[in-house]
N, C-alpha and C positions, 0 to 999 in steps of 0.2 A: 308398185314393184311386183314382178311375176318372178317366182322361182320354183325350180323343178325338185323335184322329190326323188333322185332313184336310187337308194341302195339296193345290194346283195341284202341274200340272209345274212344276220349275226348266228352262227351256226351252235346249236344247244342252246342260245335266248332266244333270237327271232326269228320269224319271217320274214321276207324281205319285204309285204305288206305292214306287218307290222311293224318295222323300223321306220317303213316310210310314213305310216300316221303317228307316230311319238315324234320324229324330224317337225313333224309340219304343225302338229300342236306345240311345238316348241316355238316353232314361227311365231304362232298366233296369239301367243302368250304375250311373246314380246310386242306383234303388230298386229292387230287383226284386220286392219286392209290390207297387207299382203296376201295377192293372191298364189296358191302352191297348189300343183298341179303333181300329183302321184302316180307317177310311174316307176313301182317295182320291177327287179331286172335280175335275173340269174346268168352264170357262165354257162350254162347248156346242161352241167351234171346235176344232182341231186336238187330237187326244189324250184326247180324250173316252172313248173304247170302251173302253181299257183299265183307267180306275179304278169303272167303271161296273160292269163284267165281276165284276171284281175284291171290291167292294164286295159283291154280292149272289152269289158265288158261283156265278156263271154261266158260260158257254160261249162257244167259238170256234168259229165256221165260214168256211171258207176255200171260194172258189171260183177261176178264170177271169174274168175280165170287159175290156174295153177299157179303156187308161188316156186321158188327155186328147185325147191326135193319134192314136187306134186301135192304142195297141202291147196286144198282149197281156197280162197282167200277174196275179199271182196276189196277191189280197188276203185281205181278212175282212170278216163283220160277228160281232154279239155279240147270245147270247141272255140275258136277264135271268136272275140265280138263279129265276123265278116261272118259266121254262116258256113263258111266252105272250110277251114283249114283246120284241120284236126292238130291234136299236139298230144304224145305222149312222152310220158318221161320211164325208161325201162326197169329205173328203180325201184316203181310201183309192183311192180310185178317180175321183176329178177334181179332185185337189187338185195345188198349185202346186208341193210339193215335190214331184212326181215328174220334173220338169222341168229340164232344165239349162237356164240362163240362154238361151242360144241356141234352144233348144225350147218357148219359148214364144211362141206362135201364135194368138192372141184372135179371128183370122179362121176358123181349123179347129178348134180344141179344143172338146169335144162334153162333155157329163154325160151320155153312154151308158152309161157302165161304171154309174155311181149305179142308172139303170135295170135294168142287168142286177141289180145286187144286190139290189132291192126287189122283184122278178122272181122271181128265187131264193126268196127269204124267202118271197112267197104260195104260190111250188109248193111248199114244207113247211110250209105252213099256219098260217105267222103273220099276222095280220090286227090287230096292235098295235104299233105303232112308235113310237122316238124316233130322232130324226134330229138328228145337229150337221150345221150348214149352212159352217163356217168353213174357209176354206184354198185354194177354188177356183180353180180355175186357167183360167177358163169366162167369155165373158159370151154364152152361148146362149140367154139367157131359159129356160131348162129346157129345149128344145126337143131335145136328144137323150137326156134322160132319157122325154120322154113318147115320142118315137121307139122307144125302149126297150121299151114299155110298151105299145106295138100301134098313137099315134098315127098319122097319115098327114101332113107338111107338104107341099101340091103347089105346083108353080108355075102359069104361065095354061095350059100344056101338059097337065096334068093328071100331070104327073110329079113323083116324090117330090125335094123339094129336095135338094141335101146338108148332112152334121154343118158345125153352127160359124155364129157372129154374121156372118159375111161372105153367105150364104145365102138369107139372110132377107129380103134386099132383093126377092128374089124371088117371095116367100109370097104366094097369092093366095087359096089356101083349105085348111083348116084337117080334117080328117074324123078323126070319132070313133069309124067301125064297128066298129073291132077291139080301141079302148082295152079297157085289161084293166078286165072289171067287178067283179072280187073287189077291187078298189078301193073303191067303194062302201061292202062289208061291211068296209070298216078303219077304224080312226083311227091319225091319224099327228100327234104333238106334234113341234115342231120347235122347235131351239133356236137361238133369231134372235136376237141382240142389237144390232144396226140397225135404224135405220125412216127408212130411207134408198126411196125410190117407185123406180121401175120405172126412169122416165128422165128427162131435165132435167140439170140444172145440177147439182143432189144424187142425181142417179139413179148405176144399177150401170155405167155406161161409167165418165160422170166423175169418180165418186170411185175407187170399186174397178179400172176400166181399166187403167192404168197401172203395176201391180203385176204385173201378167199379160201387159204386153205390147202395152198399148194406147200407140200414140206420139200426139203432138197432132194430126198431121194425121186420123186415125184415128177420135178421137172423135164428130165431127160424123157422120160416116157411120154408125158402128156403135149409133150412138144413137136415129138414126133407123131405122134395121132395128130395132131394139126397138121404136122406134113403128108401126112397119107392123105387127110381130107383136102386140101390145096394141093396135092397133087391129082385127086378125083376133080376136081373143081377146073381145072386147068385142062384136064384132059378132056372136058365135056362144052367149056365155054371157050378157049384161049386163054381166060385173064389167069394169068401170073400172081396171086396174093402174097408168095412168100418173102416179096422186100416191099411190096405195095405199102407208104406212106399211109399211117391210117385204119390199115386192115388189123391192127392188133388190135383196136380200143373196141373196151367191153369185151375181153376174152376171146377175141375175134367175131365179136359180132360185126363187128366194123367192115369186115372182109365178107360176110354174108350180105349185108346192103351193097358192096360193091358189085358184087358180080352176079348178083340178078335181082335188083330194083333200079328202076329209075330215079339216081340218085345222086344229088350234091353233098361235098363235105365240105363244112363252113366252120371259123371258131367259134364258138358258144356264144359270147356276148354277141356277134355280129347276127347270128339266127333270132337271137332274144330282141335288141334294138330293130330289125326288120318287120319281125312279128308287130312288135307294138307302136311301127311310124314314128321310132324315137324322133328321128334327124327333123322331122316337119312340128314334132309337139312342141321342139324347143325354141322352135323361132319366137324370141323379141323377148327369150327368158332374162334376166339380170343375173341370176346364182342359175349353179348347179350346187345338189347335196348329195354325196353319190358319202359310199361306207359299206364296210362288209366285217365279221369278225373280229380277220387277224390282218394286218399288211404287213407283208414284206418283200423281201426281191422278188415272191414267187407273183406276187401283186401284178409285175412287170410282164410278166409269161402269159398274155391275155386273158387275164382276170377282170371282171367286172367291171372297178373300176376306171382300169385303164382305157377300158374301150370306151365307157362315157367320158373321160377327158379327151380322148384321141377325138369323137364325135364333137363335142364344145367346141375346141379349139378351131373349127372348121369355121364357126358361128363365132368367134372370138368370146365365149360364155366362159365367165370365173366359175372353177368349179373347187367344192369345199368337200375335203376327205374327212368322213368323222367314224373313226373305227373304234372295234370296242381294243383291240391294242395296239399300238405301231411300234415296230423293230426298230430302236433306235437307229442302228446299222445299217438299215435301209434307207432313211431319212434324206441321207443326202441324193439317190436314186429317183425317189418320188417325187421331191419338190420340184422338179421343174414341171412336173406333169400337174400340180394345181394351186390355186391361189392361196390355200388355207389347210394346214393337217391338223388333226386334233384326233389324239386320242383318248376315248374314255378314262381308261385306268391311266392312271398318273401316279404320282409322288403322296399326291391324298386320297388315292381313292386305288387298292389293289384289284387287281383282276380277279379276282374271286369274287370282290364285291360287286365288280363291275358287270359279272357274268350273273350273279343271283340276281340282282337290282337289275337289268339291263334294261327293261321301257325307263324308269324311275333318272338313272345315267344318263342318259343316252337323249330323253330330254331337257336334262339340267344342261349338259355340255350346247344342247340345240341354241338355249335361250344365252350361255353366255358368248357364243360366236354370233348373234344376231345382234347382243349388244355393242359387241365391237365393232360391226358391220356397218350399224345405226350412227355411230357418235358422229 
């Protein structure tokens, strides 16, 4: 018997590696001829790098780079087991969590650091990226990632604005002499799973704001410095970002890859299963063990697992959801999507415990669906 291994993270207990070696010693408890084959899988946001790495046998590189408010900070990105395909995840370096509650700052916080990383990556001469876009801590419209990147933003003085949405009120013109052109020679897939525009009512202030540090008085201002800059952007390239599907996600970094990188927007799990050859690993599997955290309806909105049932199903492969909680209320939505739900925390076992305990769970539930599976 061959079965695949691919959860999400369990988010605050696992990795998505390490859910996936507690699934598979849960296996092997029960069988140990079964063979299971591990493949960790993220939706494109936050934790991405790791099971991607992981998957294809690939590499760490650490640099330097500025974190949100310019502190110094040492991160990573990840090269694909193939050699060529860079992956960064923007979280490492402009993401939320790096932030205490108080340090968050939507008027200064920059995606410079993002920059320096893609930066990094063409002086060792990667020129094939995937990027997760989730977790920022940013509503720059990209603008200190292309800073980054050799951009110029000046004011009417002729002088370079400063990082951060607050800025930008000031932007009068936009120069491209020094953008990096090894750009050109890339492609860059991103993994968006919003199609959320630039700005408006559903753009990157008003929805995404607020997480970062956006207060209500705040929004009307910082949304409109997004329209000054998509109006600079617009007037320099043609592209339109202000209802562009997409261009909101990551505080408008989204709209900065559209309109000058060579660039596709894909949803997360499908950039994540492309990365690691899911669709070819799984031939002539029996199970899929796919699980993330929490499910519920939001599970449906191409979440992780859905898109490894959506994959299976291709292949006619049973696939088994083992979460650390499932929404009752969702229950009847899921089940058509896989053979088996199982949630950690139950009737005997509460989600507190299930979340402290989670390798300890999360393999006991493994061995008692293997037993059933078996009889």
């Amino acid at each position: 018997m061959k079965i695949i291994v691919s959860p999400d993270s369990f988010k605050g207990s696992l990795t998505a590696t390490e859910a996936a070696q507690e699934i598979s010693a849960g296996i092997k408890e029960i069988d140990s001829t079964i063979e299971t084959l591990l493949l960790p899988v993220a939706d494109g946001g936050e934790g991405t790098l790791e099971p991607l790495i992981s998957a294809t046998n690939g590499q760490t590189v650490y640099l330097d780079v500025h974190d949100p408010v310019g502190r110094k900070i040492r991160v990573e990105y990840g090269v694909l087991g193939d050699g060529e395909t860079c992956v960064i995840e923007i979280a490492k370096a402009s993401g939320l969590t790096l932030l205490k509650e108080h340090e968050k700052n939507p008027l200064v916080a920059s995606t410079f650091g993002t920059g320096e990383l893609i930066t990094h990556a063409l002086d060792n001469g990667y020129r094939k990226f995937v990027v997760g876009i989730g977790g920022s801590a940013t509503n720059d419209g990209g603008t200190g990632m292309l800073q980054a990147l050799g951009m110029k933003f000046r004011n009417e003085f002729g002088e370079e604005i400063a990082k951060g949405a607050d800025a930008l009120k000031d932007l009068v013109e936009i120069d491209l002499k020094n953008f990096d052109n090894r750009l050109l020679e890339s492609h860059f897939i991103i993994a968006c799973d919003v199609d959320n525009p630039f700005i408006g009512p559903t753009g990157a202030t008003a929805i995404f704001g607020p997480q970062k540090g956006v207060t209500p008085d705040l929004v009307e201002k910082l949304d409109r410095n997004l329209l000054n800059l998509a109006n600079k952007v617009e007037s320099l390239t043609g592209i339109s970002l202000h209802n562009q599907p997409g261009a909101g996600a990551a505080g408008g970094l989204g709209g900065a890859f559209l309109a000058f990188f060579p660039v596709e927007l894909k949803p997360g799990i499908e950039v994540v299963m492309e990365a690691i050859d899911f669709h070819r690993q799984i031939i002539d599997a029996d199970f899929i063990f796919t699980g993330e955290g929490k499910s519920d309806f939001q599970t449906l909105s191409g979440k992780a697992p859905i898109g490894i049932a959506n994959a299976a199903k291709d292949q006619g492969i049973p696939v088994i959801l083992i979460s650390g909680f499932i929404e009752q209320e969702s229950i009847p939505q899921l089940s058509p999507y896989f053979y088996k739900l199982v949630s950690v925390a139950d009737s005997t076992i509460s989600q507190e415990e299930s979340i402290d305990n989670a390798a300890y769970y999360l393999r006991l539930r493994t061995k008692e669906i293997m037993k059933s599976i078996l009889e």
